[in-house]
C-alpha positions as CSV (number, residue, x, y, z in Angstrom):
1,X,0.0,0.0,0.0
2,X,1.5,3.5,-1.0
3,X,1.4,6.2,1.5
4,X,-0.9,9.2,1.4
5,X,2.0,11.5,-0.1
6,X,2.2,9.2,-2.7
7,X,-1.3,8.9,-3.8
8,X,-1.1,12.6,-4.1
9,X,1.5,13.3,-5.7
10,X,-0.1,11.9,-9.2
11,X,-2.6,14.9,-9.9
12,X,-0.1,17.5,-10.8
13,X,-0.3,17.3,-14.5
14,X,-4.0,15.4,-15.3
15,X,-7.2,17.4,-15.6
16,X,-9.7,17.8,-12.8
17,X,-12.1,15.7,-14.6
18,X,-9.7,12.6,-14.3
19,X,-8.9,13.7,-10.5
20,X,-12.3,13.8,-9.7
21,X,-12.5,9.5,-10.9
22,X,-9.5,9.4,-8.4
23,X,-12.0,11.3,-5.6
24,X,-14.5,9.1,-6.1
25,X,-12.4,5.7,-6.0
26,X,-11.0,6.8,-3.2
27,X,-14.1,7.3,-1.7
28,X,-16.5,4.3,-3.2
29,X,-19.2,2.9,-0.7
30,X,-19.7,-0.5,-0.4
31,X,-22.7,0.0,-2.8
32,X,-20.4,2.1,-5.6
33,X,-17.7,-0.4,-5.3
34,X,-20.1,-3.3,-6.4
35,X,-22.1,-1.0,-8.8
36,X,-18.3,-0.3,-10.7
37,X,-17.4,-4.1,-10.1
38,X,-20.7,-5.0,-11.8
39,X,-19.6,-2.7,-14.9
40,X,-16.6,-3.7,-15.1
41,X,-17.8,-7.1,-15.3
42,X,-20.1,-6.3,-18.2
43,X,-16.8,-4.6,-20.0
44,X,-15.3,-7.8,-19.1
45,X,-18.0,-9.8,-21.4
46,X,-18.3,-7.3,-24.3
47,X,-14.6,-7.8,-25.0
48,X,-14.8,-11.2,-24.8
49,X,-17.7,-11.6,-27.2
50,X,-16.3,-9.5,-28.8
51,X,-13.0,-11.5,-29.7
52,X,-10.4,-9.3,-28.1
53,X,-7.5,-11.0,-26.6
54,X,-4.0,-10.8,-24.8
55,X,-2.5,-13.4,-26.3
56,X,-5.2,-15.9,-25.5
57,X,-6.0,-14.3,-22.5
58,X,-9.1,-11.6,-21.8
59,X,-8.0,-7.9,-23.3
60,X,-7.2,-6.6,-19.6
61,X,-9.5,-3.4,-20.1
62,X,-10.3,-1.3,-16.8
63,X,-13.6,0.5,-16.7
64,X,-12.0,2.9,-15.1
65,X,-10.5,5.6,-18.2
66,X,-7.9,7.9,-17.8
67,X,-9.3,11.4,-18.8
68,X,-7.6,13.9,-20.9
69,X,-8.1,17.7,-21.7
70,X,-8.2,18.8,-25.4
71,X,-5.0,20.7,-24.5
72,X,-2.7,17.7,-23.4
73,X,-4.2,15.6,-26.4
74,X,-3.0,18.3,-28.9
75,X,0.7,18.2,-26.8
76,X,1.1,14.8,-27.0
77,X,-0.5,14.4,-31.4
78,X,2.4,17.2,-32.2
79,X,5.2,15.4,-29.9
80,X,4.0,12.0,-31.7
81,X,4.1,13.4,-35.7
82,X,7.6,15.7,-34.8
83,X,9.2,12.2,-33.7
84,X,8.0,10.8,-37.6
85,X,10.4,13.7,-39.2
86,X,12.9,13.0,-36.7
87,X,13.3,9.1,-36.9
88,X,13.7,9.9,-41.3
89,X,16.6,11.9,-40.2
90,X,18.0,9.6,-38.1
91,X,17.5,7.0,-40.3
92,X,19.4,8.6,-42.8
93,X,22.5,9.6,-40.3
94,X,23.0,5.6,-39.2
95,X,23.8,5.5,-43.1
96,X,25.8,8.2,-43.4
97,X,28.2,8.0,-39.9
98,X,30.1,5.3,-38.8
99,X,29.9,6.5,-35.4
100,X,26.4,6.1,-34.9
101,X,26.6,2.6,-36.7
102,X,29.0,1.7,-33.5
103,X,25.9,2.1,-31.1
104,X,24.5,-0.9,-32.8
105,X,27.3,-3.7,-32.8
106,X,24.1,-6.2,-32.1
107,X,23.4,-5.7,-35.8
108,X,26.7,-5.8,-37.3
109,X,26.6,-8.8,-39.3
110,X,23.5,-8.1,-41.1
111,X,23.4,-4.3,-41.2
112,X,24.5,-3.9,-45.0
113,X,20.7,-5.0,-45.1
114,X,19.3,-1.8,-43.8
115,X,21.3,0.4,-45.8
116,X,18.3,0.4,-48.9
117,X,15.5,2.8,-47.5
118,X,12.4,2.4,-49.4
119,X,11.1,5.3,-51.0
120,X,8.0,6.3,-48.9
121,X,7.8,9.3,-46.5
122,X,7.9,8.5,-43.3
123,X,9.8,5.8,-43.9
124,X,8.5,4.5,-40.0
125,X,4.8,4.0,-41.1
126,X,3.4,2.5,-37.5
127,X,5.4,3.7,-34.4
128,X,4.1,3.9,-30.5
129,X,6.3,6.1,-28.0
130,X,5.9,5.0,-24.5
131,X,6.5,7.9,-22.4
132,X,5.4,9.7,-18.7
133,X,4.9,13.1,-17.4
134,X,7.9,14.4,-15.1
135,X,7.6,16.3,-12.2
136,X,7.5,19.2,-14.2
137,X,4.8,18.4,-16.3
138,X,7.3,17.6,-19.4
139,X,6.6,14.5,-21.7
140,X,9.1,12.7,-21.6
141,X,9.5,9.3,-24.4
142,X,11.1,6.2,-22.8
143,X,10.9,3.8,-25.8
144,X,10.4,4.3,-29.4
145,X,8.2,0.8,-30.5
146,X,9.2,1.3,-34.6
147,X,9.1,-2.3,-34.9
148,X,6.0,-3.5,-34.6
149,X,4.2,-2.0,-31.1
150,X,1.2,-3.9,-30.0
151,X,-2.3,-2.5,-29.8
152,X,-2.4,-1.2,-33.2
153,X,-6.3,-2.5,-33.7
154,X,-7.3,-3.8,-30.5
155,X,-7.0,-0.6,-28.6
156,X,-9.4,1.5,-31.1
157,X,-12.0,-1.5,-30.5
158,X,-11.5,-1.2,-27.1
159,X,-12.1,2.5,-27.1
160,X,-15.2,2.0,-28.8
161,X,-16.4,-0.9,-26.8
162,X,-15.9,0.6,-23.2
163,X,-18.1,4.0,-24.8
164,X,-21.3,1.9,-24.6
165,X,-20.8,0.8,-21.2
166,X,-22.7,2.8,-18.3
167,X,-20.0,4.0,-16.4
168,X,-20.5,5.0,-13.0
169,X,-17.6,7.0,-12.9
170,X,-18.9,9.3,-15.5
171,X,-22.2,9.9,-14.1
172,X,-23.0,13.4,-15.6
173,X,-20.5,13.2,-18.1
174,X,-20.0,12.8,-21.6
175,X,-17.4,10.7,-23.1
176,X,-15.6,11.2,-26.1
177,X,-12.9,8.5,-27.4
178,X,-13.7,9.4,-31.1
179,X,-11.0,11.9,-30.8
180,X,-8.6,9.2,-31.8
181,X,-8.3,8.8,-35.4
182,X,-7.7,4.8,-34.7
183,X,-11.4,4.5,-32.5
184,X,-13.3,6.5,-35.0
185,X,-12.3,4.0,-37.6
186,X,-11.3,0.9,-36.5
187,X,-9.3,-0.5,-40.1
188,X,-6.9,2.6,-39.9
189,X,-3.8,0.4,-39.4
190,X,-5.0,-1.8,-42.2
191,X,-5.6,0.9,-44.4
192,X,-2.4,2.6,-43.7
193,X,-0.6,-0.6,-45.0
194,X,-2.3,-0.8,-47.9
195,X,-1.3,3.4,-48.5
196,X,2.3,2.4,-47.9
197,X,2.2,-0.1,-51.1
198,X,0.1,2.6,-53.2
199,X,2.8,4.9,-52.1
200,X,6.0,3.0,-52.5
201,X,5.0,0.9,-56.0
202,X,2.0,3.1,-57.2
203,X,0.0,-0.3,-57.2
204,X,-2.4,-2.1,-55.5
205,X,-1.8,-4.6,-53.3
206,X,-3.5,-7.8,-54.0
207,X,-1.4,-10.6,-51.6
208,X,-0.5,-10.0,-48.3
209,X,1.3,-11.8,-45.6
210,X,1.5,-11.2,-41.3
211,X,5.0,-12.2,-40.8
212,X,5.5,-14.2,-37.8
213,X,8.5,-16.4,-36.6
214,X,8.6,-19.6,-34.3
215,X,5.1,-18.7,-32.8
216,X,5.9,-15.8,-30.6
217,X,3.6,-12.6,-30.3
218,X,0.4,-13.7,-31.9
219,X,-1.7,-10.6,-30.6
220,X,-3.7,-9.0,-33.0
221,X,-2.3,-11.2,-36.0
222,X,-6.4,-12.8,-36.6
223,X,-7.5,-9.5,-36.6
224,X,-5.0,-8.0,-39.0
225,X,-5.3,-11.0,-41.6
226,X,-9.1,-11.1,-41.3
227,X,-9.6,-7.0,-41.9
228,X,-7.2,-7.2,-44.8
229,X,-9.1,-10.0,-46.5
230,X,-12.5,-7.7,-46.0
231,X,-10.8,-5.1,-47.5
232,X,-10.5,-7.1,-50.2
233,X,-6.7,-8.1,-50.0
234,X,-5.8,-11.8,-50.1
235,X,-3.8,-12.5,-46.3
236,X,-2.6,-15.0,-44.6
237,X,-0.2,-15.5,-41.5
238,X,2.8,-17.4,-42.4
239,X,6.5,-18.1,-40.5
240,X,9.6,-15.8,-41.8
241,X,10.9,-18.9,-42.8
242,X,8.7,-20.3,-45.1
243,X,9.0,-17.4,-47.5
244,X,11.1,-17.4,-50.6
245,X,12.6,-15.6,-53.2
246,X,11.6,-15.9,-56.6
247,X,12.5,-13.9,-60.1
248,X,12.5,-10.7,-58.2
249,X,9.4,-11.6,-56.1
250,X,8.4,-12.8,-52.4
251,X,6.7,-15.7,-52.2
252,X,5.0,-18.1,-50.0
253,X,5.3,-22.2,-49.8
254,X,2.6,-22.2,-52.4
255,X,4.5,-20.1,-55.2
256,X,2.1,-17.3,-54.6
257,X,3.6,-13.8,-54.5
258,X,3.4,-11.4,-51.7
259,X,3.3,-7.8,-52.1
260,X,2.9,-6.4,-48.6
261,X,4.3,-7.8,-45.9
262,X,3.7,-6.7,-42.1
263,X,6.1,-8.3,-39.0
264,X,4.6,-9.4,-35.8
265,X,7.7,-10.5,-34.3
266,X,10.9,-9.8,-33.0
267,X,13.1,-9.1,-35.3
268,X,16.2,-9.7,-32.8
269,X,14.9,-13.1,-33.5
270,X,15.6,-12.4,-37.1
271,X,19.4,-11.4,-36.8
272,X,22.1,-13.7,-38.5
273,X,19.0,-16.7,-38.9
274,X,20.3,-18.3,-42.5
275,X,16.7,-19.7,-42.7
276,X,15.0,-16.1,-42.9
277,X,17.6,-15.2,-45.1
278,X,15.5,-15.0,-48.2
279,X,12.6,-12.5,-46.5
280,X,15.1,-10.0,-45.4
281,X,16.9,-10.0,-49.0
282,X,13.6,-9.4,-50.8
283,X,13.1,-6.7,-48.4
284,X,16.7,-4.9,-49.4
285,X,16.0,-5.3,-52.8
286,X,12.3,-4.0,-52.5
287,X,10.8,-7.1,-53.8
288,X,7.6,-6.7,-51.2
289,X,6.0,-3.9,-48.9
290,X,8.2,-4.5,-45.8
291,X,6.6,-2.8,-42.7
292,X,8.4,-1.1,-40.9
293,X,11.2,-1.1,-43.0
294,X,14.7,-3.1,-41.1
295,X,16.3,0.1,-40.3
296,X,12.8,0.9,-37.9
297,X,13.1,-2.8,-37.0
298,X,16.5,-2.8,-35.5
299,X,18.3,0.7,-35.0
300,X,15.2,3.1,-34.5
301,X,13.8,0.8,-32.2
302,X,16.8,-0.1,-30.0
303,X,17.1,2.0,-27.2
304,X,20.8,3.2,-27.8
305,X,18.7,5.4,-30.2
306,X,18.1,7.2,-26.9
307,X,21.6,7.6,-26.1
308,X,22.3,9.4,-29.1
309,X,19.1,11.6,-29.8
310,X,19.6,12.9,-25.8
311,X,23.6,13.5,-26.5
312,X,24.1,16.9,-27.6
313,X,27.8,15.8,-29.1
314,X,25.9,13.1,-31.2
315,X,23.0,15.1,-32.7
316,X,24.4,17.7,-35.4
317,X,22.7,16.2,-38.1
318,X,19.5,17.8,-36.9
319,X,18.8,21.6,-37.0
320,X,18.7,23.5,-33.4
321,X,15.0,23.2,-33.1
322,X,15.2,19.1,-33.6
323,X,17.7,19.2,-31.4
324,X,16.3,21.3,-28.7
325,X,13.1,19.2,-28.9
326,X,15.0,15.9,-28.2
327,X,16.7,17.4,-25.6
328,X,13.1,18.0,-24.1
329,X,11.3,15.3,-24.4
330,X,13.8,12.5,-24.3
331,X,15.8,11.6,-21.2
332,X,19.5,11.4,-20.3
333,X,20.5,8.1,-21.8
334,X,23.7,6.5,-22.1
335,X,25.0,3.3,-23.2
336,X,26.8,1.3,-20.7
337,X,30.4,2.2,-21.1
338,X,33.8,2.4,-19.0
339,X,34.1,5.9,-20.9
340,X,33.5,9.3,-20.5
341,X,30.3,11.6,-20.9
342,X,28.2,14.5,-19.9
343,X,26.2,13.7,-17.0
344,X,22.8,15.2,-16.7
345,X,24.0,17.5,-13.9
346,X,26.6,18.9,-17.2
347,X,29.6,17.2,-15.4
348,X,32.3,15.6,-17.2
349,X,32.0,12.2,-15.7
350,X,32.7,8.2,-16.3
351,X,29.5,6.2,-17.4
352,X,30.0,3.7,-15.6
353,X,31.2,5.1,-11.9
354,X,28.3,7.8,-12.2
355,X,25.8,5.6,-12.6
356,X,27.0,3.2,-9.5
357,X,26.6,6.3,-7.5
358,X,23.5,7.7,-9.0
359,X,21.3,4.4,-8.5
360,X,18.4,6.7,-7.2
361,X,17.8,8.3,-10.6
362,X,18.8,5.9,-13.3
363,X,17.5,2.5,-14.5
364,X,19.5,-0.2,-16.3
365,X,17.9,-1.5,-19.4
366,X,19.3,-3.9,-22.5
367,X,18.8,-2.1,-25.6
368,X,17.1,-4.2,-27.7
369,X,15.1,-6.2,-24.9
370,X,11.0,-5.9,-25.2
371,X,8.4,-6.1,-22.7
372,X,10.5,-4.8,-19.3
373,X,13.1,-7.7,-19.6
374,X,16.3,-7.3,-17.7
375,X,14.9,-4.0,-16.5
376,X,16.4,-2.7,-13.5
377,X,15.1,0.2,-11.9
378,X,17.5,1.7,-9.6
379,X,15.5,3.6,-6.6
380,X,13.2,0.0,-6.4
381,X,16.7,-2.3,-6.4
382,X,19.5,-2.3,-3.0
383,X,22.7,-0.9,-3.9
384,X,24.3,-4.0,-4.0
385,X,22.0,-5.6,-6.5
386,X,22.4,-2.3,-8.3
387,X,25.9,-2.5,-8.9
388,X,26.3,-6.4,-9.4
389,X,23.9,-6.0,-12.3
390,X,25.7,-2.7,-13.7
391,X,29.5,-4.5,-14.2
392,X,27.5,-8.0,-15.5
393,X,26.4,-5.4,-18.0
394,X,29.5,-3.7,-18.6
395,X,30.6,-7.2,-19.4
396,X,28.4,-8.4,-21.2
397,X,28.2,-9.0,-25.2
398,X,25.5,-7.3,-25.6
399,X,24.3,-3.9,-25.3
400,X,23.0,-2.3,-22.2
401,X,21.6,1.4,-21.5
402,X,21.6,3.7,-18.2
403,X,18.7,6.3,-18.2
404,X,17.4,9.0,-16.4
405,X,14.5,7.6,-14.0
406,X,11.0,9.2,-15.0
407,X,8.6,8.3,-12.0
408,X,5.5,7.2,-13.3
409,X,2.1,8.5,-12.1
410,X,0.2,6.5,-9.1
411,X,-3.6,5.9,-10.1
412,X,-6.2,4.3,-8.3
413,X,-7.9,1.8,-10.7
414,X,-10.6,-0.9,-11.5
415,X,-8.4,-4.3,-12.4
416,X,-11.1,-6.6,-14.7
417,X,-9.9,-9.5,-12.3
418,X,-9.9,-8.5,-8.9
419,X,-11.6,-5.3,-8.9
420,X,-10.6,-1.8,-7.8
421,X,-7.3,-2.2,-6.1
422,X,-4.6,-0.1,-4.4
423,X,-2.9,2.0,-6.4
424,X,-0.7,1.5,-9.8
425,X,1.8,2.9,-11.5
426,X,0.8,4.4,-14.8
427,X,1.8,6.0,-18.4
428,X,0.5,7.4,-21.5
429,X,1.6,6.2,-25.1
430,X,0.9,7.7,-28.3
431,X,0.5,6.0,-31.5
432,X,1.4,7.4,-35.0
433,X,0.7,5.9,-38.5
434,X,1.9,7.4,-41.4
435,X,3.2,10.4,-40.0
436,X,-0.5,11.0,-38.5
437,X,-1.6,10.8,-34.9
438,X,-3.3,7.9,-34.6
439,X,-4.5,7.1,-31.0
440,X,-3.6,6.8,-27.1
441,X,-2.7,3.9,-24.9
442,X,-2.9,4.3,-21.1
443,X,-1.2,1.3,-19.1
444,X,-1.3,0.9,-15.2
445,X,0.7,-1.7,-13.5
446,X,1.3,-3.4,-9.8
447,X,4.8,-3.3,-11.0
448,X,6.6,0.2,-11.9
449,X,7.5,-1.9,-15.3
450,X,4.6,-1.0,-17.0
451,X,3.9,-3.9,-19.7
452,X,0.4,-5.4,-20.3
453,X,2.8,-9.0,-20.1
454,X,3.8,-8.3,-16.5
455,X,0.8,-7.8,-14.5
456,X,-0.8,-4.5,-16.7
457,X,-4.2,-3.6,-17.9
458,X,-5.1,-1.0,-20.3
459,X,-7.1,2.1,-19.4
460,X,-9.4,3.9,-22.3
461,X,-8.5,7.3,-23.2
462,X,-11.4,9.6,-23.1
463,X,-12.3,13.5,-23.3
464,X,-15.0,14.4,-21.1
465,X,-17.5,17.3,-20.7
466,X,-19.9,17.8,-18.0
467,X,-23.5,16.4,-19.5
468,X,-26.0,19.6,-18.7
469,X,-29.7,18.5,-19.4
């Protein structure tokens, strides 16, 4: 249980609408509590029937929303499309500077595959940046999900589902979730698929693939073949591996060729594998729709892309305005080195003995991990955990990150399987396709490592007004 300063501390930067749901959770009855545990319960079955899943599991949707004002949505849209012009010019520098390449040795073997960008703008077509609100009311991004970030349909459903529920949180209140591009029209990732082929070979697309490998991450791959087959596009979901190269073509076991192609995997999976070898050529020599492209798949989604895009040393090849908007929004990041840096205090200092010293404001992450693995965050961990795990790193073959700690926000919520609970950490993450804002996700979590795979659930994202009959 977190102590009354803690709870507190949370409604700095949200709107009174969504810190009055925190009064009145706070505050439930034993007749509200089973009144909201009976909606939540109906939310529960709606998904369900629905068909929305966590990787076979119920879609872990609270009845409980997390409100915003018109003012923070518009923030957070313009933070979400400036990071599409900045990942292009990233992408390009990797290509052009050795130096950044060397942030990436995970890659090395197979990075002669990313140097042929396709010629569509953005070239990072479906991106998600998971971020939280500091202290001082600054979004700030903590991951940049380029590869293939889940949520993409499920949460516009969602969104649209939880509207119809009586909410008795919202008594009074009109919601609106049709703010997001992605609720309003739930086949907005498909479509914006299908626009990236138009775009890239001024053609239809009229076979499709989901790309997955050795049966990891199947979320969201039923709904993505099924809505591309209504929209008229032959799909199907097929293993990396069992796709071929073929007089300048992709194509499946059957001879068929693919034209679009969208990954729902891990493409550290895909590194060095000789039997994927033919799908990641046909993607350097354009012969199919590759979404997102490999340089989004591996660099722009590793989180040494942090280290450099928050170094001012290591970010001249964007203007002062870029620059000064990374600076902003992205914190101090490092990777794990026994060299020497700019520490966020502006002192000349060694990575690696700073950050011993500094546990209360860093966390340790892997760069290309996914879903909180290996995280360690340094104010939850004893200092002699802290620094065992920081030289294991500084050992290690692969690459590992030190970044500024960003506390996330403490919520009172409704969890669909036990019912409103003590409080959980929190964050809000923004999702852009095609250069376009395309939706919210809000996450809460027992543990501060947000992830829907470690004990998370999923809040809607709603603008209210007050209902006056």
């Amino acid at each position: 249980m977190m102590n009354d300063a803690d709870v507190t501390y949370k409604d700095k930067n949200f709107t009174q609408d969504d810190n009055l749901i925190e009064n009145k959770l706070l505050s439930l009855t034993a007749f509200d509590k089973k009144e909201l545990v009976n909606a939540q319960h109906q939310l529960n079955r709606r998904l369900e029937s629905s068909g929305l899943n966590f990787e076979g599991k119920s879609y872990p949707v609270s009845i409980r929303p997390l409100i915003m004002s018109d003012k923070m949505s518009a923030e957070l849209k313009d933070i979400g499309e400036h990071f599409a012009t900045i990942f292009d010019k990233f992408a390009r520098a990797w290509i052009e500077s050795t130096k950044i390449r060397e942030y990436f040795p995970t890659y090395k073997k197979s990075e002669h595959l990313i140097f042929s960008l396709p010629n569509h703008v953005p070239l990072t077509r479906i991106f998600r940046l998971d971020g939280l609100f500091s202290t001082e009311g600054v979004y700030r991004i903590l991951e940049t999900n380029t590869d293939c970030p889940g949520g993409v349909i499920q949460n516009g459903l969602a969104g649209k589902i939880w509207s119809t529920i009586e909410n008795p949180l919202l008594k009074d209140h009109i919601a609106n979730v049709e703010f997001q591009p992605f609720v309003k029209d739930p086949d907005l990732f498909l479509k914006e698929l299908l626009t990236t082929h138009q775009e890239r070979t001024g053609e239809t697309a009229k076979r499709a693939a989901i790309v997955t490998y050795k049966g990891r991450f199947k979320n969201e791959i039923n709904w993505m073949a099924d809505g591309l087959n209504r929209l008229g596009v032959s799909t199907e979901i097929i293993d990396a591996s069992l796709l071929k190269r073929k007089d300048g073509h992709l194509i499946n076991q059957h001879g068929e060729v693919i034209d679009l192609a969208y990954n729902k995997l891990d493409l550290r999976d895909l590194v060095d594998q000789p039997e994927v070898e033919d799908y990641l050529n046909a993607a350097y020599n354009g012969e199919v729709t590759f979404i997102n492209p490999l340089i989004c798949q591996w660099p722009l989604a590793d989180k040494a892309i942090m280290a450099i895009l928050s170094d001012r040393e290591m970010i001249s090849f964007l203007d002062d305005d870029d620059k000064e908007f990374c600076i902003k929004h992205i914190p101090w990041t490092r990777v794990l080195k026994d060299e020497t840096t700019i520490s966020m205090d502006g002192d000349n200092v060694k990575i690696f003995d700073w950050a011993i010293k500094n546990k209360q404001r860093l966390v340790l992450k892997p760069s290309n991990a996914t879903r909180g693995e290996g995280l360690l965050i340094g104010p939850f961990t004893e200092s002699q955990e802290w620094e065992m795990m920081l030289k294991q790193a500084l050992d290690d073959n692969e690459t590992w990150i030190v970044q500024e700690y960003i506390r996330g926000r403490l919520i009172n919520a409704v969890h669909p399987d036990i019912g409103v609970t003590d409080p959980m950490w929190s964050g809000i993450d923004t999702y852009v396709f095609g250069g376009k804002f395309a939706g919210f996700q809000a996450r809460a979590s027992f543990d501060p490592v947000m992830n829907v795979g470690r004990r998370g659930i999923l809040l809607p994202v709603a603008i209210v007004k007050e209902n006056i009959k």
